[in-house]
LOVOFI-311587 format. One line per field, with one value per residue (C-alpha): x, y, z; residue in three letters; residue number from 1. Coordinates in pm, 1 decimal. Example, Ala and Ser with C-alpha at 12.3 -4.5 7.8 and 13.67 -1.06 7.14 Angstrom:
x: (1230.0/1367.0);
y: (-450.0/-106.0);
z: (780.0/714.0);
residu: (ALA/SER);
num: (1/2);
# end
This chain:
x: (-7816.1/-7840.6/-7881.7/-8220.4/-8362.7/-8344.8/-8613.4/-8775.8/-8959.9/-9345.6/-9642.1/-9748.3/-10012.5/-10149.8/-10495.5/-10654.9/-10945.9/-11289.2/-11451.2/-11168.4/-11261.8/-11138.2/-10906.7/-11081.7/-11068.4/-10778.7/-10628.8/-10356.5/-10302.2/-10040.4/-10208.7/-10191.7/-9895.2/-9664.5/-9452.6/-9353.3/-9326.0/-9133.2/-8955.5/-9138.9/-9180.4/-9331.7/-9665.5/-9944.9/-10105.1/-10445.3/-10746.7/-11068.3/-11346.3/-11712.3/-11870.8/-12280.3/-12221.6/-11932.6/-11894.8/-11744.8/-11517.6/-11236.5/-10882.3/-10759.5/-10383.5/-10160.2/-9837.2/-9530.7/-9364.7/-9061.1/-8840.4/-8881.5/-8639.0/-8820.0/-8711.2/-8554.3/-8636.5/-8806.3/-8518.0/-8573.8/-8312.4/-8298.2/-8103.6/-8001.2/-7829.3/-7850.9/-8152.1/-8481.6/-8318.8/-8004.4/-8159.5/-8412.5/-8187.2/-7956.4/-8261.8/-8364.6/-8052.6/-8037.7/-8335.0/-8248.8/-8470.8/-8323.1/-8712.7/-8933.5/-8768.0/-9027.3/-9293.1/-9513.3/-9458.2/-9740.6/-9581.0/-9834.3/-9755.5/-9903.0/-10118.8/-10409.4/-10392.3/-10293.8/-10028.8/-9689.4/-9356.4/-9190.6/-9492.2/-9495.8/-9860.6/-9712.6/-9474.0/-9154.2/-9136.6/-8758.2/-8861.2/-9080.4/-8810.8/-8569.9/-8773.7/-8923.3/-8546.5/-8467.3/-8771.0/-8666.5/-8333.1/-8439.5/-8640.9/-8953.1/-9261.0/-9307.2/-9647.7/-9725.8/-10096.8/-10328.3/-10690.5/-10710.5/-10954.0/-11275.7/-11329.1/-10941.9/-10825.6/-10590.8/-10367.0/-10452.1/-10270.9/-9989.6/-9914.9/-9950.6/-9697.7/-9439.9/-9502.6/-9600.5/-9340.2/-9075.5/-9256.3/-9309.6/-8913.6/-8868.5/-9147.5/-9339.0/-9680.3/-9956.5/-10237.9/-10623.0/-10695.1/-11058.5/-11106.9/-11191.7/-11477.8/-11353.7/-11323.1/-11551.2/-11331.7/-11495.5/-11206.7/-11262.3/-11288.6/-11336.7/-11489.2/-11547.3/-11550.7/-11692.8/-11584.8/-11375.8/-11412.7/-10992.7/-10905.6/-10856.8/-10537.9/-10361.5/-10463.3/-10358.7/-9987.2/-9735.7/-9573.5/-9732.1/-9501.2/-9624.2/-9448.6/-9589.8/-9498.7/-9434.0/-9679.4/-9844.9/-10249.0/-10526.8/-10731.7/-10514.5/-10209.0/-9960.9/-9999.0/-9728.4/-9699.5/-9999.1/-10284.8/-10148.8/-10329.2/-10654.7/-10575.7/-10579.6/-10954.9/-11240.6/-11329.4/-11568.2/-11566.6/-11314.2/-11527.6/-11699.0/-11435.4/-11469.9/-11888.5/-11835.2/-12074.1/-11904.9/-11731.3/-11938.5/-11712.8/-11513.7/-11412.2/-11170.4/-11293.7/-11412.6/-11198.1/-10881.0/-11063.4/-11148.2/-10785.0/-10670.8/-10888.3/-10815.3/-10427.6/-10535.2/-10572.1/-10398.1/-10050.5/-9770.8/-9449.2/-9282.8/-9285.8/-9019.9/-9132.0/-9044.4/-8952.5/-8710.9/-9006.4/-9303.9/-9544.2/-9618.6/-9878.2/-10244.5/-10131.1/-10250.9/-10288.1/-10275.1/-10017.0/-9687.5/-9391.6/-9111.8/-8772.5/-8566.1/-8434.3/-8424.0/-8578.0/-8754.1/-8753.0/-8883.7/-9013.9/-9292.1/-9473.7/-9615.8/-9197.3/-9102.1/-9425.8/-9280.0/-8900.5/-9066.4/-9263.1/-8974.8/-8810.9/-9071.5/-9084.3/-9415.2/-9496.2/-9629.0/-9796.0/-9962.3/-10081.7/-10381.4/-10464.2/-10085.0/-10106.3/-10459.3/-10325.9/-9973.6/-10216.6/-10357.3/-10042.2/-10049.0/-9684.2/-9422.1/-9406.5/-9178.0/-8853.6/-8711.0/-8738.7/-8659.5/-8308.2/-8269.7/-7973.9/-7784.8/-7697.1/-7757.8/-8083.9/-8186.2/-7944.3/-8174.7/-8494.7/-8662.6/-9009.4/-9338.4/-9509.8/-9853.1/-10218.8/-10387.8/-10592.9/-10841.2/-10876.9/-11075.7/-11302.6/-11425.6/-11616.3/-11870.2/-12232.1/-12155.0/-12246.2/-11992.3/-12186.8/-11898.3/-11982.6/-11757.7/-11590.1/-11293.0/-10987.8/-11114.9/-11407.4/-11294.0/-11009.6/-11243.4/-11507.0/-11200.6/-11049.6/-11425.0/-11515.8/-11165.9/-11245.2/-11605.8/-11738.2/-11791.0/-11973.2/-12225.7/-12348.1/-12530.5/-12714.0/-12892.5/-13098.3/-12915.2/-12843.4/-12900.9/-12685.9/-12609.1/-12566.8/-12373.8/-12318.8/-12004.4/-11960.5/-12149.6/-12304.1/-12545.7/-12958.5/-13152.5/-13059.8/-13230.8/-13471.8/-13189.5/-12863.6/-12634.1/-12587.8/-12167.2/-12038.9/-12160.3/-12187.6/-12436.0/-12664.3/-12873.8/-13063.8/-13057.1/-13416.5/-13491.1/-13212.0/-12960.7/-12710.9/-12421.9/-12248.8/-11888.3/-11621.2/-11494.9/-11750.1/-11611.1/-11555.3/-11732.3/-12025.7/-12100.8/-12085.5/-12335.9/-12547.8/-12562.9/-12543.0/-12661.6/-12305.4/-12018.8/-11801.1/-11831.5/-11686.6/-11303.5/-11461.8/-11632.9/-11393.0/-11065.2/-10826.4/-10540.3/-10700.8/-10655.9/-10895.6);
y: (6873.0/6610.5/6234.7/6236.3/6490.9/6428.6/6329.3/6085.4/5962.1/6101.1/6217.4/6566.4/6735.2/6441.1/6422.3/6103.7/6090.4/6250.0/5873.3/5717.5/5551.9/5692.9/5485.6/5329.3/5611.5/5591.9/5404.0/5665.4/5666.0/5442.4/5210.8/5337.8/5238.3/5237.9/5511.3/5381.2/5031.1/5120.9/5428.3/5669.3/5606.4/5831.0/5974.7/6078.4/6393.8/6290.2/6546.8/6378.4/6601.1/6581.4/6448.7/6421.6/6054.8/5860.1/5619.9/5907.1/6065.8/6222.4/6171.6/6459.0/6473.4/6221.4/6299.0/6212.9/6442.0/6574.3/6654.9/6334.4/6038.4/5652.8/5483.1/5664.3/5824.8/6141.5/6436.4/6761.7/7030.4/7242.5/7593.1/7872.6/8181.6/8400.2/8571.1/8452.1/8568.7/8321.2/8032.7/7979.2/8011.1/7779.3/7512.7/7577.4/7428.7/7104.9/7020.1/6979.5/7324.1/7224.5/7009.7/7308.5/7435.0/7551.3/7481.5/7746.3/7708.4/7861.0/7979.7/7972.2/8180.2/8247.2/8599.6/8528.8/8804.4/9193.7/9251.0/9393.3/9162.2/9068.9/8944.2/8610.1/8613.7/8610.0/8496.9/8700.6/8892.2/8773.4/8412.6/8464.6/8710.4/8401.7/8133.4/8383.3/8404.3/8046.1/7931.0/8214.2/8136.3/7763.2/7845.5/7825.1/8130.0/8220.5/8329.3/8445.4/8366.8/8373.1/8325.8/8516.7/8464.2/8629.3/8995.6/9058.0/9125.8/8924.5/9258.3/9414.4/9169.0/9080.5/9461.5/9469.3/9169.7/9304.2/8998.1/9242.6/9464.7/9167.8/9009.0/9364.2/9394.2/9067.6/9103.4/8793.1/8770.6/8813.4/8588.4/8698.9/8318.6/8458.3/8615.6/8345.9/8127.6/7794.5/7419.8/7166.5/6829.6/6543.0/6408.4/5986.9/5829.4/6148.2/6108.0/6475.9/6673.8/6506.7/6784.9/7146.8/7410.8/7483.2/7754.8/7770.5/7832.9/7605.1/7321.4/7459.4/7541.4/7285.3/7320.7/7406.5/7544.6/7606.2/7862.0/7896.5/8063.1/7868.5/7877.8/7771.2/7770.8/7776.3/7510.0/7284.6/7246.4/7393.9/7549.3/7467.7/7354.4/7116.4/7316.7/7616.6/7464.8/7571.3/7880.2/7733.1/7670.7/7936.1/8250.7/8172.2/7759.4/7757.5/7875.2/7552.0/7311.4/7467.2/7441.6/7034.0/6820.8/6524.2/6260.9/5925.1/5713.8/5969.9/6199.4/6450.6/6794.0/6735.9/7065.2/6893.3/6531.4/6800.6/6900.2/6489.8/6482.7/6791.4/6687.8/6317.1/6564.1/6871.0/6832.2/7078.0/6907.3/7137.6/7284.6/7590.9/7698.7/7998.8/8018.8/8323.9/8507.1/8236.8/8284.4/8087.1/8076.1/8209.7/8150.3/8159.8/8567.2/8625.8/8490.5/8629.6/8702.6/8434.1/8424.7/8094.9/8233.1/7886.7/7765.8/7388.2/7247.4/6904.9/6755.8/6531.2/6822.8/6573.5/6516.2/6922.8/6952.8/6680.3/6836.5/7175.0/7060.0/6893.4/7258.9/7384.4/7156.4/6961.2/6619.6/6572.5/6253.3/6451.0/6715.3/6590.8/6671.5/6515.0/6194.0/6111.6/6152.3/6002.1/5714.7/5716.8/5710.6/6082.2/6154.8/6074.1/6230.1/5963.8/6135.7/5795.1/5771.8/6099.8/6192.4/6523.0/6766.5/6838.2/6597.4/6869.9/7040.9/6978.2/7266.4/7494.3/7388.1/7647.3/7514.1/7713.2/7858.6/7656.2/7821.2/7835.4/7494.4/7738.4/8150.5/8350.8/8570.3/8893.7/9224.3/9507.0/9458.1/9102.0/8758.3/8455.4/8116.5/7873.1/7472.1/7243.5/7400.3/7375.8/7592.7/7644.5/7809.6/7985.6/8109.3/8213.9/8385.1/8573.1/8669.9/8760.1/8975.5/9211.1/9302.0/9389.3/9345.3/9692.1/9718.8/9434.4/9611.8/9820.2/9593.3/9547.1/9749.8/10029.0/9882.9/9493.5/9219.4/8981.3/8631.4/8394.8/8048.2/7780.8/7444.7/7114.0/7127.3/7369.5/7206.8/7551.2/7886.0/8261.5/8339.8/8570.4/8403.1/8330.2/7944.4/7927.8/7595.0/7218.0/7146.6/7409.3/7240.7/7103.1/7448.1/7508.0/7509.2/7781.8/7978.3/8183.0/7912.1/7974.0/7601.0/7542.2/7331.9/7616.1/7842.8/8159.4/8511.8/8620.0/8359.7/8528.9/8868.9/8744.1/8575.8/8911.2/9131.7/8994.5/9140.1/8967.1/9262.8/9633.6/9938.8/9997.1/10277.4/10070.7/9750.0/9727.5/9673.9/9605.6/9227.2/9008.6/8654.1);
z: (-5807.0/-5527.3/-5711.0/-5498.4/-5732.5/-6130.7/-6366.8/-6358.4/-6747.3/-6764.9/-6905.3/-6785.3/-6952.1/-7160.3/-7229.5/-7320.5/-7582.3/-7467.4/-7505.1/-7254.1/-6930.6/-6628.0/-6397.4/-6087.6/-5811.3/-5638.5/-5897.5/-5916.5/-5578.5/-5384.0/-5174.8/-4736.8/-4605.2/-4898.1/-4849.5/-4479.3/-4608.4/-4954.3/-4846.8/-5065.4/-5399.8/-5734.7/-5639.2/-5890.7/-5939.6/-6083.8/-6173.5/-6284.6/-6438.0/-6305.0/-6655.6/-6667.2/-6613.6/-6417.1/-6684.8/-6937.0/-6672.6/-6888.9/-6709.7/-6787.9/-6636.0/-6473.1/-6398.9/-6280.2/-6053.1/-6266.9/-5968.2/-5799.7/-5888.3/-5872.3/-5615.2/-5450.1/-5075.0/-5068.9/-4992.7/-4830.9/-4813.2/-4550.3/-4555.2/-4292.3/-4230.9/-4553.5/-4587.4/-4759.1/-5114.6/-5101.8/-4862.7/-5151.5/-5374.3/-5236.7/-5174.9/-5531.7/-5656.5/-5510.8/-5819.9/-6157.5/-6272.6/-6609.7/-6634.8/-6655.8/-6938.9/-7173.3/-6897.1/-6736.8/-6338.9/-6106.7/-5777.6/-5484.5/-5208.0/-4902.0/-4968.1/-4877.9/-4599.1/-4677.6/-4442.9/-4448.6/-4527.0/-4166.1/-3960.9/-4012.1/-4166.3/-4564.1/-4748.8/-4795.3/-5107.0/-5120.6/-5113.9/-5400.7/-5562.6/-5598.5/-5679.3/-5915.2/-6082.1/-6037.2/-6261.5/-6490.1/-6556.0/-6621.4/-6895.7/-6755.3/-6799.1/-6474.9/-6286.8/-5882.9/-5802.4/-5508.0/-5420.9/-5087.0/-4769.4/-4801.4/-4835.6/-4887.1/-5288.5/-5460.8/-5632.1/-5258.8/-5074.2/-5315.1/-5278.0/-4899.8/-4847.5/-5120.1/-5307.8/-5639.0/-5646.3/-5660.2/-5945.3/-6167.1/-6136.1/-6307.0/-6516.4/-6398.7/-6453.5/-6104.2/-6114.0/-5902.2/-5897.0/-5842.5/-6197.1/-6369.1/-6354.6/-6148.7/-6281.9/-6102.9/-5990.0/-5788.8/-5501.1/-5579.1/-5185.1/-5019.3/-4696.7/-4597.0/-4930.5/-5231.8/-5479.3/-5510.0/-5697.3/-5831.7/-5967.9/-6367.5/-6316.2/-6105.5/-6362.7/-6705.1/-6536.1/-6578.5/-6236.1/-5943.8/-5626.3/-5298.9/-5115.7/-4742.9/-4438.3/-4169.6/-3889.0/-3617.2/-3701.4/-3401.5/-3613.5/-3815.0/-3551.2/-3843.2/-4205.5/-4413.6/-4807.2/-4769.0/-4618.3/-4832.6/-5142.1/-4959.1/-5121.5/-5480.8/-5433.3/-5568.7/-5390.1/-5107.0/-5182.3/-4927.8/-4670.5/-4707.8/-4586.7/-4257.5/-4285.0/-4307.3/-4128.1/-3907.0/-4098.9/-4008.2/-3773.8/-3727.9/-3431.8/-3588.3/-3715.9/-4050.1/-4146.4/-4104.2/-4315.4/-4580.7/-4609.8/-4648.7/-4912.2/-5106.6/-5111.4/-5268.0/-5596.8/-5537.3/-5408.5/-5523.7/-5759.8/-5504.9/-5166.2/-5071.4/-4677.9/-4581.3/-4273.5/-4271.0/-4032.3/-3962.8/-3612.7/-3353.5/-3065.7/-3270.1/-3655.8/-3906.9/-3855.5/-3466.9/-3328.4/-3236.7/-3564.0/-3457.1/-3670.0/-3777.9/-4118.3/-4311.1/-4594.2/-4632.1/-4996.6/-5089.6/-5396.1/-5123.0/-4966.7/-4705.3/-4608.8/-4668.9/-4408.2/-4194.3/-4148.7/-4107.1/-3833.1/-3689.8/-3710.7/-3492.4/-3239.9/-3403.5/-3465.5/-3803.4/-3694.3/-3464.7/-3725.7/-3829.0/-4182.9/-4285.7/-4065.7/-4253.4/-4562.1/-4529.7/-4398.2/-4741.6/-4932.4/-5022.5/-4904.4/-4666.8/-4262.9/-4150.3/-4066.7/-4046.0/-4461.4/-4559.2/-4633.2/-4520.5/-4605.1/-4423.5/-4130.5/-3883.4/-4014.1/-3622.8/-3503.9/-3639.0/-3450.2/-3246.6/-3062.4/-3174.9/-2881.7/-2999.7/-3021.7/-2675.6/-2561.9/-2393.1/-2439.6/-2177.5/-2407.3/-2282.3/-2422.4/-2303.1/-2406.4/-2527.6/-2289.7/-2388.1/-2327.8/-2355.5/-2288.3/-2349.7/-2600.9/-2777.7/-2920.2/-3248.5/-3221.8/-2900.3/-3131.5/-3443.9/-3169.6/-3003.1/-3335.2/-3456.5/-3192.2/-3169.8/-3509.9/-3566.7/-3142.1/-3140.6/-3469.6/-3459.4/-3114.7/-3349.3/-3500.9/-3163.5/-2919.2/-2734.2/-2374.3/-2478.2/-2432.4/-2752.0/-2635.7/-2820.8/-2765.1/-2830.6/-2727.5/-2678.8/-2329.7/-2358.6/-2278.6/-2270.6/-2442.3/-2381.8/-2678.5/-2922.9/-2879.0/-3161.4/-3170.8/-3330.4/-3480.3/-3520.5/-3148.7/-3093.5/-3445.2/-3176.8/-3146.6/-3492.7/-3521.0/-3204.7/-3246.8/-3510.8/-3630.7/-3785.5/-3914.0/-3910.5/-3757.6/-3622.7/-3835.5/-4051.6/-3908.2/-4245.9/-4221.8/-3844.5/-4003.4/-4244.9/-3974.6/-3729.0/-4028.2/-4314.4/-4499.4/-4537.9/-4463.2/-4291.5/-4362.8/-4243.6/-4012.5/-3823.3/-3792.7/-3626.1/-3886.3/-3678.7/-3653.3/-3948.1/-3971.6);
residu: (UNK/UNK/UNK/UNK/UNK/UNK/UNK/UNK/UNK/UNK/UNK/UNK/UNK/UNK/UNK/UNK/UNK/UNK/UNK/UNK/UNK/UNK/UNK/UNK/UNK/UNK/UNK/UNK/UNK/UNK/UNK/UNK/UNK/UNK/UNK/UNK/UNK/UNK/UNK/UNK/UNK/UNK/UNK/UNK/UNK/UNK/UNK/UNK/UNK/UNK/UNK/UNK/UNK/UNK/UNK/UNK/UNK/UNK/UNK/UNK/UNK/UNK/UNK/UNK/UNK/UNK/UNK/UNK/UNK/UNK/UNK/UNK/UNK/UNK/UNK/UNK/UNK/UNK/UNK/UNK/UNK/UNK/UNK/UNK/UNK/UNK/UNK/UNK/UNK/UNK/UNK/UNK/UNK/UNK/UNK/UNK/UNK/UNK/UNK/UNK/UNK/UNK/UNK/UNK/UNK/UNK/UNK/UNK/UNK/UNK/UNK/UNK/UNK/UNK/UNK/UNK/UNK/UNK/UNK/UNK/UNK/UNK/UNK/UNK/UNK/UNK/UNK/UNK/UNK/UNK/UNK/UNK/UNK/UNK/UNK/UNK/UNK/UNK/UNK/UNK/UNK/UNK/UNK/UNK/UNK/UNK/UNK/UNK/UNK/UNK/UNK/UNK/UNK/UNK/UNK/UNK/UNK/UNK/UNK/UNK/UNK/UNK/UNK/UNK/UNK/UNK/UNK/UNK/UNK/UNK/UNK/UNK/UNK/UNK/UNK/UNK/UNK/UNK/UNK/UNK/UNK/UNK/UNK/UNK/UNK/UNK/UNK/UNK/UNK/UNK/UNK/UNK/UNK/UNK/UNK/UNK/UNK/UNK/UNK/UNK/UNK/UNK/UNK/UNK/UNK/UNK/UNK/UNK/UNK/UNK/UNK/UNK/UNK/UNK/UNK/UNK/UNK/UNK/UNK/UNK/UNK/UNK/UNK/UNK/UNK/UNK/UNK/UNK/UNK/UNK/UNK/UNK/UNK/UNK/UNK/UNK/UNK/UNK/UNK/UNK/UNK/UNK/UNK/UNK/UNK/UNK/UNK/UNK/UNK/UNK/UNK/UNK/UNK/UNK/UNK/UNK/UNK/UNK/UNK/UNK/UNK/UNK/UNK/UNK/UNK/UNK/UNK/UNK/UNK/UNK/UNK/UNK/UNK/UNK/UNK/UNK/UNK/UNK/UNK/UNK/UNK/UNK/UNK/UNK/UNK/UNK/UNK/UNK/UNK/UNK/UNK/UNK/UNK/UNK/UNK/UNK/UNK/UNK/UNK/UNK/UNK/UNK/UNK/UNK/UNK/UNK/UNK/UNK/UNK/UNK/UNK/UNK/UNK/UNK/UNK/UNK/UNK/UNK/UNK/UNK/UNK/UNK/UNK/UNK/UNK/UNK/UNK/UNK/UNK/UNK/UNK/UNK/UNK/UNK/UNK/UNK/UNK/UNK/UNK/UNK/UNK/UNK/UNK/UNK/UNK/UNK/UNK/UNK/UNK/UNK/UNK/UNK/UNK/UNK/UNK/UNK/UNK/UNK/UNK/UNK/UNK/UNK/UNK/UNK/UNK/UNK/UNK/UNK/UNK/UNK/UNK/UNK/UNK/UNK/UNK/UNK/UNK/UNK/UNK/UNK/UNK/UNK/UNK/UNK/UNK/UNK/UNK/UNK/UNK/UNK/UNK/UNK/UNK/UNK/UNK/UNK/UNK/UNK/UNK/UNK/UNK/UNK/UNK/UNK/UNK/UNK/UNK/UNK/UNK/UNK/UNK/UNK/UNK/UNK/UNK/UNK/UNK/UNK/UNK/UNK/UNK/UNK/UNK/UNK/UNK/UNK/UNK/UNK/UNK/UNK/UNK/UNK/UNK/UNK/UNK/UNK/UNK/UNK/UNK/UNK/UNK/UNK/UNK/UNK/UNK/UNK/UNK/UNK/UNK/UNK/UNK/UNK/UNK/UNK/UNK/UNK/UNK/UNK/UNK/UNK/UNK/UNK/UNK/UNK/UNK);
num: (1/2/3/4/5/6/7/8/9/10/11/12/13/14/15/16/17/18/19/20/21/22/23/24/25/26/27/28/29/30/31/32/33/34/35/36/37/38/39/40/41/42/43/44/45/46/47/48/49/50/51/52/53/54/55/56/57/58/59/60/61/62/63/64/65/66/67/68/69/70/71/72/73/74/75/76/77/78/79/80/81/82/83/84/85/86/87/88/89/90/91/92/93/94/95/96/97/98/99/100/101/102/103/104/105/106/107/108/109/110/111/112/113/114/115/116/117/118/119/120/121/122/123/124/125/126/127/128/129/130/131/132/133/134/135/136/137/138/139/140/141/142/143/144/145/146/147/148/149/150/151/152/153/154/155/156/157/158/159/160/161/162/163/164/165/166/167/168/169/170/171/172/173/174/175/176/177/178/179/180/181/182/183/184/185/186/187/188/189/190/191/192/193/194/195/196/197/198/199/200/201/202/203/204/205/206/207/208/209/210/211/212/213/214/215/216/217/218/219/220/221/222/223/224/225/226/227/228/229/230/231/232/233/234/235/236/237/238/239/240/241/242/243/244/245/246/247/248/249/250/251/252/253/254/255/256/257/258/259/260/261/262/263/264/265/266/267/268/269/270/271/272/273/274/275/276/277/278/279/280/281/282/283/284/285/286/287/288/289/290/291/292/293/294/295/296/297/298/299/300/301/302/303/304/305/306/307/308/309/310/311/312/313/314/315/316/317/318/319/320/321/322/323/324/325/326/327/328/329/330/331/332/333/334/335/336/337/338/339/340/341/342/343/344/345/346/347/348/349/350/351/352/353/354/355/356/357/358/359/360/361/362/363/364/365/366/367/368/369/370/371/372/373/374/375/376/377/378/379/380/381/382/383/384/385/386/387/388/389/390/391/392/393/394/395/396/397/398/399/400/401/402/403/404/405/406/407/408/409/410/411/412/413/414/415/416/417/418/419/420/421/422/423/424/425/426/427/428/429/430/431/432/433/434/435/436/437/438/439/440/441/442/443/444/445/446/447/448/449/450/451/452/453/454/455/456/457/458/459/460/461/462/463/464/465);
# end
């Protein structure tokens, strides 16, 4: 165990009486700046309930990350050449596991998707196999759960990736995050997304672990341990991060806001990136399989994100969800204070191609109108229209042409054309909208459909969202 990685004394799991006032929002959250200034100190993971009335808010967990040691810098451990079974492993066991003993420990992979182990779109069954082991052998009851995009099944996809069949053969428990109704959780000083619906789940765990793939991602810049607790929220809830209006005084997408604020209350006690296969170029699902075989652990997922990054040839500070929240004290992305292990973790970079700044978006019987628009929703529309183009053509008048419009710069549009994302709203009124920052692939389905899916006859299933 490296000294950087004990226990530190806390509370986990301690409710306080029903009649007790909550703390001030943000009250268990370090102040902007700290981390830099301090060189990373404890962090709080704090859950508030939505009560009928603020003034009876219930606090209902704060605690203090068991494999991070006060005071000390955050440390990240970074591992090579062995396979996703022993580099997690090996990560694994610079922690002292011997703190979940008796603990139930959620692992959180990256399933969302059903596609096959080696693509770079999931995470590799043998990363979960040994963190699966690890957490066993320490004592700890052990669960694999996923809430995954819509129209894709939770047991579908955990089959599809692998991820199933190495949890059966150590008889660890798989979680559909969807089953159960969700729990309701206002974010204190959000300033894109004023509440979430979690999963049951994820909050009556002891220890959560995010284990994500790295990638590249055509909206968010990367998706690493951070963004991968998107896929802790409810079924179809997190559509709505990307259906956000603009945050006021602010110019970044209100997607990547959204994410900031979801990781004030929902940050993992541990992040193990896999990054034995991740994908560069059109992540999170279309971009092209790239291998690094190494695996990122960190008991900060803000400085496991940041060292992953580096890996791949990325600027955290210029990743926008981590920058706004290391602004607000969520984590650390300064490589400057991280201690990272070993001294040459750098010899195992290998730059990410990144998503395209502009994609040239073709198809018969279909009329692109693209103004000013940007990567995102040229992305989603690309992405959108390789998988059901053909079949939403039938939804229209033999011979027509379906227009659809992205971008900002549009003044006048034909009488019938599909108005996608925020910076069409404008023609909201005259026109088929569809809201989103970049808008769903499901929530254009819907709009041109009315369904939120097709029949696999009609769609190309070689495309994944």
């Amino acid at each position: 165990m490296h000294p950087g990685c004990g226990v530190r004394a806390g509370v986990a799991n301690e409710s306080m009486p029903a009649n007790s006032h909550a703390p001030k929002p943000g009250a268990c959250r370090a102040p902007a700046g700290m981390y830099a200034a301090q060189a990373a100190r404890e962090y709080l993971i704090c859950i508030y309930s939505t009560a009928a009335q603020p003034e009876t808010m219930n606090f209902l967990t704060a605690c203090s990350n068991i494999f991070f040691q006060h005071g000390e810098r955050p440390h990240v451990f970074v591992e090579h050449g062995r396979g996703p079974y022993a580099n997690t492993r090996a990560a694994l066991a610079h922690f002292n596991l011997a703190t979940v003993r008796g603990k139930k420990v959620l692992l959180k992979p990256n399933a969302g998707r059903a596609a096959a182990p080696g693509e770079g779109i999931t995470t590799d069954p043998g990363v979960v196999a040994a963190a699966i082991d690890a957490f066993q052998a320490a004592g700890a009851t052990v669960a694999v759960g996923e809430s995954p995009i819509t129209g894709v099944k939770a047991y579908a996809a955990l089959e599809e990736t692998g991820i199933a069949a190495a949890a059966r053969a150590r008889g660890c428990a798989l979680i559909d995050l969807d089953a159960r109704p969700p729990v309701v959780r206002a974010i204190p000083g959000a300033r894109a997304l004023a509440a979430i619906k979690i999963c049951a789940e994820v909050l009556e765990y002891d220890v959560v672990v995010s284990l994500p793939v790295m990638k590249m991602h055509m909206h968010t810049g990367v998706t690493l341990s951070v963004k991968n607790m998107k896929g802790c929220l409810w079924r179809r809830s997190k559509v709505d991060l990307h259906m956000l209006p603009a945050a006021a005084g602010s110019t970044e997408k209100p997607l990547n806001i959204a994410i900031a604020d979801l990781s004030g209350v929902l940050r993992p006690h541990l992040a193990v990136i896999d990054g034995t296969v991740g994908m560069e170029g059109m992540g999170p699902s279309a971009g092209t399989p790239k291998a690094l075989d190494v695996v990122v652990a960190g008991a900060d997922p803000f400085a496991a994100d940041a060292v992953a990054c580096a890996l791949m040839g990325v600027a955290a500070d210029q990743v926008a969800h981590l920058s706004l929240g290391a602004e607000r004290g969520y984590g650390v992305i300064d490589l400057d204070t991280i201690e990272v292990v070993p001294g040459n973790w750098r010899d195992r970079a290998s730059a990410f191609e990144p998503a395209p700044a502009n994609i040239d978006i073709e198809f018969p019987g279909i009329e692109i109108l693209d103004r000013n628009s940007c990567s995102a929703c040229q992305s989603t529309l690309l992405l959108f229209l390789k998988q059901y183009g053909s079949a939403i053509l039938d939804y229209f008048p033999a011979g027509s042409t379906l227009s659809i419009a992205i971008g900002s710069g549009h003044v006048q549009l034909a009488d019938g054309t599909i108005c996608l994302g925020n910076c069409t709203a404008v023609h909201r009124g005259a026109h088929c909208f569809v809201a989103g920052c970049p808008p769903v692939g499901s929530e254009i389905l819907k709009a041109i459909t009315g369904r939120t899916s097709l029949d696999s006859s009609k769609v190309n299933t070689t495309v994944k969202e």
